[in-house]
C-alpha positions as CSV (number, residue, x, y, z in Angstrom):
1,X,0.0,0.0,0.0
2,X,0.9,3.4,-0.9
3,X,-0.3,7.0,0.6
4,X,-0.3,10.4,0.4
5,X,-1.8,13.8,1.2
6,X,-2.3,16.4,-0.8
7,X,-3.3,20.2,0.6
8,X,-3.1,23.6,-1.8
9,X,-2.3,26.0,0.9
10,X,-2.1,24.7,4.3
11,X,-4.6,24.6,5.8
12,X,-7.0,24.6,2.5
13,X,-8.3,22.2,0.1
14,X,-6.9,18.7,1.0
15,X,-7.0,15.5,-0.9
16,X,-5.9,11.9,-0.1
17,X,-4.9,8.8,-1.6
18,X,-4.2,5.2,-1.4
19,X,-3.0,2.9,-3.8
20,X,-3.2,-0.9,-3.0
21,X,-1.5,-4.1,-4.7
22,X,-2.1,-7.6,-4.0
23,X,-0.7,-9.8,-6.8
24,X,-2.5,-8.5,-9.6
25,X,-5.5,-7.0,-7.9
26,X,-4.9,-3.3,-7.3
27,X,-7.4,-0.7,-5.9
28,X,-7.6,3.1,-5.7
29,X,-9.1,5.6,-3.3
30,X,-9.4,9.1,-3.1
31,X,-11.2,11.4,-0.9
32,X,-10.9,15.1,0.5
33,X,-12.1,18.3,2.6
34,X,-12.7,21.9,2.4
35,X,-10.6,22.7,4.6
36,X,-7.8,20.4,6.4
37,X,-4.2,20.3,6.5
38,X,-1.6,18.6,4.7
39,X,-0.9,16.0,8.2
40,X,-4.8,15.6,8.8
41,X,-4.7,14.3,4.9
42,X,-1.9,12.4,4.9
43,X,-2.9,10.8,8.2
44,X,-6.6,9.8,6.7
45,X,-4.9,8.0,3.7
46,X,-3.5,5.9,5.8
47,X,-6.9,5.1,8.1
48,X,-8.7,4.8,4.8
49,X,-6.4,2.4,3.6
50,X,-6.3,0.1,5.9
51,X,-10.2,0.9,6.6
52,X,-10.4,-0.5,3.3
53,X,-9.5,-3.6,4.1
54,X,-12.0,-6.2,4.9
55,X,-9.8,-8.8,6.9
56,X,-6.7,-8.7,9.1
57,X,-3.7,-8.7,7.0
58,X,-0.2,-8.4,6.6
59,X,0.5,-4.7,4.5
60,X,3.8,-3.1,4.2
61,X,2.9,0.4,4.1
62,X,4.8,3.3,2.1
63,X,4.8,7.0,3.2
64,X,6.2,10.1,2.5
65,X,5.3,11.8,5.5
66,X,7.7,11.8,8.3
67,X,4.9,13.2,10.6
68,X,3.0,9.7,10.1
69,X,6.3,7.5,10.0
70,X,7.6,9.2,13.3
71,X,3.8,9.6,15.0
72,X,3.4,5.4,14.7
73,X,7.0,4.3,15.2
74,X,8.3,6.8,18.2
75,X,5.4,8.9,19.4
76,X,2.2,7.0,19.3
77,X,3.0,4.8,22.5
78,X,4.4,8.0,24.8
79,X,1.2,9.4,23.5
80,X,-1.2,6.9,24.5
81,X,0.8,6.7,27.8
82,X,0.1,10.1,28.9
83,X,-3.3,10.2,27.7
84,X,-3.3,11.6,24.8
85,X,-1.0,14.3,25.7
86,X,2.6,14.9,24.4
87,X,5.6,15.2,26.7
88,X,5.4,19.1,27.3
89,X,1.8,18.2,28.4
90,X,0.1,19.7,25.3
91,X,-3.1,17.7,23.8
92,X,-1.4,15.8,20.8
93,X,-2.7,17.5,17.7
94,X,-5.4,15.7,15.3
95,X,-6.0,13.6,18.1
96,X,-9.2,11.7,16.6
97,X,-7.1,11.0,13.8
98,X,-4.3,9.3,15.8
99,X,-7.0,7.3,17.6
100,X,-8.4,6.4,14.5
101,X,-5.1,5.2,13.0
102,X,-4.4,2.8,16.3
103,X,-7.3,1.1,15.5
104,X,-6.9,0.0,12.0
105,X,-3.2,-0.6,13.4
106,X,-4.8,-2.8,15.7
107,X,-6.6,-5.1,12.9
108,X,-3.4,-5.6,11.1
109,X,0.5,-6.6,10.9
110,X,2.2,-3.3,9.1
111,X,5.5,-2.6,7.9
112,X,6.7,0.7,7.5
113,X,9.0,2.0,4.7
114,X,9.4,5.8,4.4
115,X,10.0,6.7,0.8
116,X,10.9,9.9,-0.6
117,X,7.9,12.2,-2.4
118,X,8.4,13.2,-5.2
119,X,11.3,11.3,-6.3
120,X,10.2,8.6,-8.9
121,X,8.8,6.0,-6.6
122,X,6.0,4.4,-8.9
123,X,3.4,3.7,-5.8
124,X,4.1,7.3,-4.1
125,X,3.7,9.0,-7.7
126,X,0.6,7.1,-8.2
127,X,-0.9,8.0,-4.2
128,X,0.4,11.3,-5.1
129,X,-1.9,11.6,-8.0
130,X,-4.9,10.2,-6.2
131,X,-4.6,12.4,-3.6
132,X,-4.6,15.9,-6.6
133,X,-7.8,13.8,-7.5
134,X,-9.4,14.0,-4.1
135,X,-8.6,17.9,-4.5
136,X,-10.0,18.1,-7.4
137,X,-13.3,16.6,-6.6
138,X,-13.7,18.9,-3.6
139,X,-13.0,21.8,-6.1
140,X,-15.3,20.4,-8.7
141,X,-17.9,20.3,-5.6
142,X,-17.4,24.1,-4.4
């Protein structure tokens, strides 16, 4: 699985996208908001993605977003820890999103690989461009 976010001014419009390959099944999904923020977007193609899914299962998951790499691998647990709240106390932002995120997490076995945006990966092109069409199906809405 692949996914990105997409936000033309930040906040603004957001999109988001998955793209997911099993064999030779593949799948696509887009979505976006009004108003959102390039984190909040690249956090929800992640839930979505794994949403998606209809059954536990094993996904290696590619990201460009450091924000979503470093939230599941080093923050996430500190976070839950202290109730939600980060180490200087503060509530942890896009909270619900998190909280949504730990429980797909908790219906599957993930791998996490960080690639770089922009750079000629095939699957982050491809979630890249999905996530332009969720903005332009909010814009086509307005």
């Amino acid at each position: 699985m692949w996914t990105d976010g997409a936000c033309k001014g930040n906040p603004g419009v957001g999109g988001w996208g998955a793209w997911m390959r099993s064999g030779d099944r593949e799948r696509e999904l887009f979505g976006g908001e009004e108003v959102t923020t390039n984190n909040r977007m690249e956090l929800t193609a992640v839930i979505e993605g794994l949403r998606a899914l209809n059954r536990s299962c094993d996904v290696v998951l590619h990201v460009d977003s450091k924000y979503v790499m470093n939230g599941v691998t080093s923050w996430m647990a500190g976070w839950k820890r202290n109730g939600w709240r980060t180490a200087d106390k503060k509530p942890v932002k896009n909270q619900e999103l998190w909280q949504a995120l730990d429980t797909e997490l908790a219906r599957h076995t993930v791998s996490w690989v960080w690639v770089k945006g922009h750079a000629g990966d095939p699957g982050n092109e491809r979630a890249d461009q999905l996530a332009n069409r969720g903005v332009d199906e909010v814009r086509a809405r307005g």
